[in-house]
N, CA, C and O atoms as a GROMACS GRO file, in nm:
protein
  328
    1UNK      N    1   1.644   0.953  -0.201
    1UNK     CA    2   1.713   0.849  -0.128
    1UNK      C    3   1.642   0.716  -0.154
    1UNK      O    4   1.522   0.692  -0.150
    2UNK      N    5   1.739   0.637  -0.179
    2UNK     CA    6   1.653   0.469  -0.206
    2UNK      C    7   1.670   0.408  -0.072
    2UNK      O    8   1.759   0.400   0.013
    3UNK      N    9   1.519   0.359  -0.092
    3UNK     CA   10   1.517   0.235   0.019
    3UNK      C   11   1.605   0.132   0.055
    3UNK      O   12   1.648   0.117   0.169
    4UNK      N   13   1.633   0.059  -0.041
    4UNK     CA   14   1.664  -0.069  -0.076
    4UNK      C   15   1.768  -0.058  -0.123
    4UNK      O   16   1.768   0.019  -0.218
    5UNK      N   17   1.895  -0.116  -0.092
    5UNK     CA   18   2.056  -0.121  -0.184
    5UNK      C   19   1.999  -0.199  -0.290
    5UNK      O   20   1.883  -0.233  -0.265
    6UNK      N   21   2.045  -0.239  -0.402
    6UNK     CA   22   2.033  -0.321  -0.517
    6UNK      C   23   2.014  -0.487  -0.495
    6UNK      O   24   1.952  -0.559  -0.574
    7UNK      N   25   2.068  -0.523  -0.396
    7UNK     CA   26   2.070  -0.661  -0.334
    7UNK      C   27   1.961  -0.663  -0.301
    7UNK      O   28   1.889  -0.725  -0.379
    8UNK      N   29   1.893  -0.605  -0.181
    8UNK     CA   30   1.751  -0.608  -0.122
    8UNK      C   31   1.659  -0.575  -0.188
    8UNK      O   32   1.541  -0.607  -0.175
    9UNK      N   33   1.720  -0.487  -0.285
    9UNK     CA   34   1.602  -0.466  -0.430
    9UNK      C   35   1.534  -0.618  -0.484
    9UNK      O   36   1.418  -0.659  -0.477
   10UNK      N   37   1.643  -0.674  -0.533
   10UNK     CA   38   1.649  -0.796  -0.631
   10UNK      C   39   1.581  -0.915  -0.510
   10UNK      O   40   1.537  -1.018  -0.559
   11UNK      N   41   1.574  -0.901  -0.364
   11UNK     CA   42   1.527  -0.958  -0.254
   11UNK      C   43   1.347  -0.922  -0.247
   11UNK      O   44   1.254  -1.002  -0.238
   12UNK      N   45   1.346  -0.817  -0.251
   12UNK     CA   46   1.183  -0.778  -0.286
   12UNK      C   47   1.117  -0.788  -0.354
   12UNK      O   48   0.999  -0.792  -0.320
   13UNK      N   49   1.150  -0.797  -0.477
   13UNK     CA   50   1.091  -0.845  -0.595
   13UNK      C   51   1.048  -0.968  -0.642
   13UNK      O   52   0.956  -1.010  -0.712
   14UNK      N   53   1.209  -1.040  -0.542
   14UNK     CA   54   1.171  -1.216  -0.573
   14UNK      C   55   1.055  -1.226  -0.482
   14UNK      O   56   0.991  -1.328  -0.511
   15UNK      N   57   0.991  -1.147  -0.363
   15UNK     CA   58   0.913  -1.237  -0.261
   15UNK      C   59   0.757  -1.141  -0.335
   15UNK      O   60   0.642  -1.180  -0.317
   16UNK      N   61   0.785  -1.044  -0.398
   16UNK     CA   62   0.652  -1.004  -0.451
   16UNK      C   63   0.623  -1.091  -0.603
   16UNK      O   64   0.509  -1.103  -0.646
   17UNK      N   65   0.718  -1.135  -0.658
   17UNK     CA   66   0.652  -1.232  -0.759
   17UNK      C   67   0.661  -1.342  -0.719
   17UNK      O   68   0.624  -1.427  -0.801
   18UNK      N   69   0.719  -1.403  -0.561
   18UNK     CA   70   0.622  -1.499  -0.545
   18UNK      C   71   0.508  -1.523  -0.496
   18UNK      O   72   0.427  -1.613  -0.520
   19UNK      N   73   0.506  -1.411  -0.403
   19UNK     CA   74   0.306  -1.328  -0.359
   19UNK      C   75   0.251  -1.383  -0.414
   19UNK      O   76   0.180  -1.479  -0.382
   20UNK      N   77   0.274  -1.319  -0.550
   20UNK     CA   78   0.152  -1.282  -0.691
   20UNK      C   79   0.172  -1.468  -0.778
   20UNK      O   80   0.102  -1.504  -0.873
   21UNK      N   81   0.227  -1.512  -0.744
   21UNK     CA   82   0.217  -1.646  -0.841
   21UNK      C   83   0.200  -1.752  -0.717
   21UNK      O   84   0.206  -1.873  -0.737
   22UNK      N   85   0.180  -1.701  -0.598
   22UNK     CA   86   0.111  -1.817  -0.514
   22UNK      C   87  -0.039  -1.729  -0.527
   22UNK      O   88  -0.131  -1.780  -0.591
   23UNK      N   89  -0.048  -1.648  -0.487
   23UNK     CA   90  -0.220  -1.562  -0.395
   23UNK      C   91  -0.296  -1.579  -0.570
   23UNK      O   92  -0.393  -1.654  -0.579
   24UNK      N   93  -0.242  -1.499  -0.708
   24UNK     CA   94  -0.290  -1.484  -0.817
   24UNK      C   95  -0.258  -1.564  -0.919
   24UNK      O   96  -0.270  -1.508  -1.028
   25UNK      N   97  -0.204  -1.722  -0.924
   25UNK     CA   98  -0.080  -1.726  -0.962
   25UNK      C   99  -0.088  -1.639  -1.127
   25UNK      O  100  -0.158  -1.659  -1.226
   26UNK      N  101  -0.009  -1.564  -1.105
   26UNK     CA  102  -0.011  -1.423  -1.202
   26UNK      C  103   0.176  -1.420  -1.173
   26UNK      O  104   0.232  -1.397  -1.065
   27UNK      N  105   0.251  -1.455  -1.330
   27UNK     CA  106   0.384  -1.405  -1.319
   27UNK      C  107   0.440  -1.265  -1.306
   27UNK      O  108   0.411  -1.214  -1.415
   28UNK      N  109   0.470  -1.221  -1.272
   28UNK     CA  110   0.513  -1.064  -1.299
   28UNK      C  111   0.678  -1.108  -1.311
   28UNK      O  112   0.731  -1.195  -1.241
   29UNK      N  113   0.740  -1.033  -1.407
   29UNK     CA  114   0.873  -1.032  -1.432
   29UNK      C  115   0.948  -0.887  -1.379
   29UNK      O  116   0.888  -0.791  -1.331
   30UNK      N  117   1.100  -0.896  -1.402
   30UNK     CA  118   1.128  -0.762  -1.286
   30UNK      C  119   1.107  -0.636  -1.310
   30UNK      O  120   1.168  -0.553  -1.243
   31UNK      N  121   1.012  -0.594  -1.414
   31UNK     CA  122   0.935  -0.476  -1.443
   31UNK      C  123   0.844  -0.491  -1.374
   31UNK      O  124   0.838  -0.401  -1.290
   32UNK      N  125   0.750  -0.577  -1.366
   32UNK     CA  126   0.608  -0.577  -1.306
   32UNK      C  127   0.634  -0.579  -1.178
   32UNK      O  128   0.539  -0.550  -1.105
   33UNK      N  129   0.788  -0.619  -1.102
   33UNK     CA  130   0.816  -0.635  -0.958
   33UNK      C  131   0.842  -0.499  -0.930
   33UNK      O  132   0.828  -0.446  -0.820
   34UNK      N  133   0.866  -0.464  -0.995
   34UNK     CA  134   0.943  -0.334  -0.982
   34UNK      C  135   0.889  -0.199  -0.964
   34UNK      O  136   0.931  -0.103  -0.898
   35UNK      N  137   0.788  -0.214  -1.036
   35UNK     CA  138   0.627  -0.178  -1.062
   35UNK      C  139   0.588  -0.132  -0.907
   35UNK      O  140   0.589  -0.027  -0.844
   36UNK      N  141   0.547  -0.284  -0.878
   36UNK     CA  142   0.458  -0.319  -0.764
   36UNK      C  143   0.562  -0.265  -0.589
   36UNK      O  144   0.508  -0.218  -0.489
   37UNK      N  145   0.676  -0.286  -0.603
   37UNK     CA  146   0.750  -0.198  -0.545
   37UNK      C  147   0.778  -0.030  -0.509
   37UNK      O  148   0.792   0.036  -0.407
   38UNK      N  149   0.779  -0.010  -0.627
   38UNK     CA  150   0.792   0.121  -0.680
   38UNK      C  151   0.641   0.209  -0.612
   38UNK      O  152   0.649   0.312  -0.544
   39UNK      N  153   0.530   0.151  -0.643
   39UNK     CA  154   0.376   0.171  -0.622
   39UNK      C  155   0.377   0.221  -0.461
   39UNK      O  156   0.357   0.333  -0.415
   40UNK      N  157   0.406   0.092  -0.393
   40UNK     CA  158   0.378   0.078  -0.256
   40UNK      C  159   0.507   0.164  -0.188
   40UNK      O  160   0.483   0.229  -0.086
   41UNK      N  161   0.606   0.164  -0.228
   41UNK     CA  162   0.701   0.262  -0.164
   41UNK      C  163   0.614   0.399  -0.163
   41UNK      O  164   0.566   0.434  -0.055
   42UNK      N  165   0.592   0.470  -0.264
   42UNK     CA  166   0.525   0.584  -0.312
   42UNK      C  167   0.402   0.636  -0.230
   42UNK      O  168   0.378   0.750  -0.190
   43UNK      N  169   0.328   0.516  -0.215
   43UNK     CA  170   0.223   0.576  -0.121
   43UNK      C  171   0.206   0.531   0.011
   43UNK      O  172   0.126   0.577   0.092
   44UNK      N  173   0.304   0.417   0.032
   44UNK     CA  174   0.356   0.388   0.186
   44UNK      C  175   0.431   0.434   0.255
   44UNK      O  176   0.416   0.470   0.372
   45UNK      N  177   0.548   0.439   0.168
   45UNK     CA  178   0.681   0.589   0.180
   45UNK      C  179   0.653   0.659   0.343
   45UNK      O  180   0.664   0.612   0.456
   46UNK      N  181   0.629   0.735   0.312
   46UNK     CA  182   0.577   0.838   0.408
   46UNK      C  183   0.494   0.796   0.511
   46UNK      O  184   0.533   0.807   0.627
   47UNK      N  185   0.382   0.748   0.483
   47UNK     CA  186   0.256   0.707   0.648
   47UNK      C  187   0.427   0.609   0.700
   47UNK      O  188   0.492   0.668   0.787
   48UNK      N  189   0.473   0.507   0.661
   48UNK     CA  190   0.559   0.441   0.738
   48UNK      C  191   0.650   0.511   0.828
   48UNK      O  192   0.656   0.496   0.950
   49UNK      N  193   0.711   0.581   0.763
   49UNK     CA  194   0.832   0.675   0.828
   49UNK      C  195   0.773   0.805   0.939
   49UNK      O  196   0.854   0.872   1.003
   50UNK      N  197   0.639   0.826   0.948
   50UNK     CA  198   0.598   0.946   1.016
   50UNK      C  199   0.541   0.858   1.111
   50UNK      O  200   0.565   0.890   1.227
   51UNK      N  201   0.470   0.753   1.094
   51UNK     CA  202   0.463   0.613   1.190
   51UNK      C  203   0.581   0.579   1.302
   51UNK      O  204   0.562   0.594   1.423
   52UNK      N  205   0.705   0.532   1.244
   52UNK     CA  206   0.815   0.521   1.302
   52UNK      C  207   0.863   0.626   1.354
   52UNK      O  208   0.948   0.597   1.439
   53UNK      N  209   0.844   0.760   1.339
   53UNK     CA  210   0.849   0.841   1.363
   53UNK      C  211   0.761   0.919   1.538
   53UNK      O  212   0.793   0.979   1.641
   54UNK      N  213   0.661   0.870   1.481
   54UNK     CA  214   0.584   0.870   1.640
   54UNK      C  215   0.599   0.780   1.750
   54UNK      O  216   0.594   0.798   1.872
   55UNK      N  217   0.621   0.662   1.666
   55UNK     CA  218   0.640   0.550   1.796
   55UNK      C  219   0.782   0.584   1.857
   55UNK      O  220   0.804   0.547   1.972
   56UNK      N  221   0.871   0.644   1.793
   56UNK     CA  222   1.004   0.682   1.865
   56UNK      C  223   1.008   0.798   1.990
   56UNK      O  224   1.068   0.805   2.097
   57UNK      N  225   0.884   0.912   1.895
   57UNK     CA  226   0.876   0.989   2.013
   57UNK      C  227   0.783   0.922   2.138
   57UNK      O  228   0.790   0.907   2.260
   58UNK      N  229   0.731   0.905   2.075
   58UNK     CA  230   0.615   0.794   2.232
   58UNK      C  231   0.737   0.712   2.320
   58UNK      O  232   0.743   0.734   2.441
   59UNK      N  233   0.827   0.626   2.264
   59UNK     CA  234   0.934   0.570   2.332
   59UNK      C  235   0.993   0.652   2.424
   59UNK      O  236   0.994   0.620   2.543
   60UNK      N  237   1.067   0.800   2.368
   60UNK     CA  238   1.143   0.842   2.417
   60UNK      C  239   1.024   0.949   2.535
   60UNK      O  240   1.076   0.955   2.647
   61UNK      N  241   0.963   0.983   2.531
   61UNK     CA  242   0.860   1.026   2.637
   61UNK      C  243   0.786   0.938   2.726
   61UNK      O  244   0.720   0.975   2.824
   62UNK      N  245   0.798   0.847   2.694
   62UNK     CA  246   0.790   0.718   2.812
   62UNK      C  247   0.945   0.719   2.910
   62UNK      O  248   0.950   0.730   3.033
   63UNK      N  249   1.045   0.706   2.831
   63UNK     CA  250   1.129   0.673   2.880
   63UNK      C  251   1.207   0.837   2.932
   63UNK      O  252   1.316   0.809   2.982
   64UNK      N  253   1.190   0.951   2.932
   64UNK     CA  254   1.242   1.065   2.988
   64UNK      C  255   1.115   1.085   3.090
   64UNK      O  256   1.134   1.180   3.164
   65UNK      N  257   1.011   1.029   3.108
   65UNK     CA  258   0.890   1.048   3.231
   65UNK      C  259   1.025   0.922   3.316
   65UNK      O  260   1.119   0.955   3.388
   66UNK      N  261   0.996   0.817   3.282
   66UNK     CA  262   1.099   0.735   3.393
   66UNK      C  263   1.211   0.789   3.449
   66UNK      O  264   1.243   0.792   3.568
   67UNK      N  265   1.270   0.832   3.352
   67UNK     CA  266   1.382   0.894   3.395
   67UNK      C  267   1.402   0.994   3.502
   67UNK      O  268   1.497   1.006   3.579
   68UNK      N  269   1.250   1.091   3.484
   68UNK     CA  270   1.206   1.194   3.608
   68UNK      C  271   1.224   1.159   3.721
   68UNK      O  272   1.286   1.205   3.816
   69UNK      N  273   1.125   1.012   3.692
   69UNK     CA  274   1.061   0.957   3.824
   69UNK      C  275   1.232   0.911   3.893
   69UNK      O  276   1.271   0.952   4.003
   70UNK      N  277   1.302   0.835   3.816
   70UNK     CA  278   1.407   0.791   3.909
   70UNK      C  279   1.479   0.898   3.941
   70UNK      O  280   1.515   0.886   4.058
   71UNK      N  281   1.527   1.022   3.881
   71UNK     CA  282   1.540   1.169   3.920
   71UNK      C  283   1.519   1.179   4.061
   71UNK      O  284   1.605   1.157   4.147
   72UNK      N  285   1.390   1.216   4.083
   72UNK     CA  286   1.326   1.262   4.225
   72UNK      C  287   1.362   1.121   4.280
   72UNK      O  288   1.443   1.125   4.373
   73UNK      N  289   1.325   1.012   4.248
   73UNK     CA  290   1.343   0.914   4.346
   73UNK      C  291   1.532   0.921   4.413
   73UNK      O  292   1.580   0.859   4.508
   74UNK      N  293   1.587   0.999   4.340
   74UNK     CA  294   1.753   1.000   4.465
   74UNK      C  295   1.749   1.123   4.559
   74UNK      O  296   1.839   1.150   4.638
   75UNK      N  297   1.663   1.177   4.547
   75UNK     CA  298   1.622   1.276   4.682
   75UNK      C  299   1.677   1.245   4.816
   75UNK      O  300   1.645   1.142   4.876
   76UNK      N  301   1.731   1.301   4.848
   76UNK     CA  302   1.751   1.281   5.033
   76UNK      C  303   1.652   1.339   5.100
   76UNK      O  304   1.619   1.455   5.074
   77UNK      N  305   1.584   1.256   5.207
   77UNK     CA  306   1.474   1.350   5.291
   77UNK      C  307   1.610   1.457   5.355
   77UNK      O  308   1.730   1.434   5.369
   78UNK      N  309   1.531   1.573   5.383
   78UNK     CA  310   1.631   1.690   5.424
   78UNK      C  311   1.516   1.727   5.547
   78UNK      O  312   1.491   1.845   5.572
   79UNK      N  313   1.461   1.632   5.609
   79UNK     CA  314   1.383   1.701   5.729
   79UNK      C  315   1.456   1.651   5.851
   79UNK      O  316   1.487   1.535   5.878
   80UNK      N  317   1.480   1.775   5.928
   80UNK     CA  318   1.532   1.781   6.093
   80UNK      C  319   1.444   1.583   6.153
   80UNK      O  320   1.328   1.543   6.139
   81UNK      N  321   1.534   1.531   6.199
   81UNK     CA  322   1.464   1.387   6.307
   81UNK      C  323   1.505   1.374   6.385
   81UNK      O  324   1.496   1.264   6.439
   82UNK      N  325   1.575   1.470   6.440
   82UNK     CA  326   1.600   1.533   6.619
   82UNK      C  327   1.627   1.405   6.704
   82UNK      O  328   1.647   1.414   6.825
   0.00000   0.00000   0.00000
């Protein structure tokens, strides 16, 4: 599965060869962008998505503990007050 449609491709590449020709000024053309794309998907790939991945479950276990709490909080007291 690709990251990037072809548009956002040709979008990433322009801002990594301008990275590299402001920080190095070093041209890279759309092999060398492509490259440098290709690289960091590969070994970012994954830690990112298992990342996003945790922070969703952390979200949603924050937010099903609240959910408890307002749960019990519609309780009716059910004690006799004579």
């Amino acid at each position: 599965m690709e990251l990037f449609d072809e548009k956002e491709k040709r979008q990433v590449c322009d801002e990594i060869a301008h990275f590299f020709k402001e920080e190095y000024d070093l041209e890279l053309g759309i092999i060398g962008t492509g490259s440098v794309l290709d690289f960091f998907q590969e070994i970012l790939g994954d830690r990112v998505y298992n990342r996003a991945l945790d922070d969703a479950r952390a979200f949603y276990a924050k937010y099903a503990d609240n959910m408890e709490t307002d749960f019990y909080a519609l309780y009716r007291d059910t004690r006799f007050s004579g």
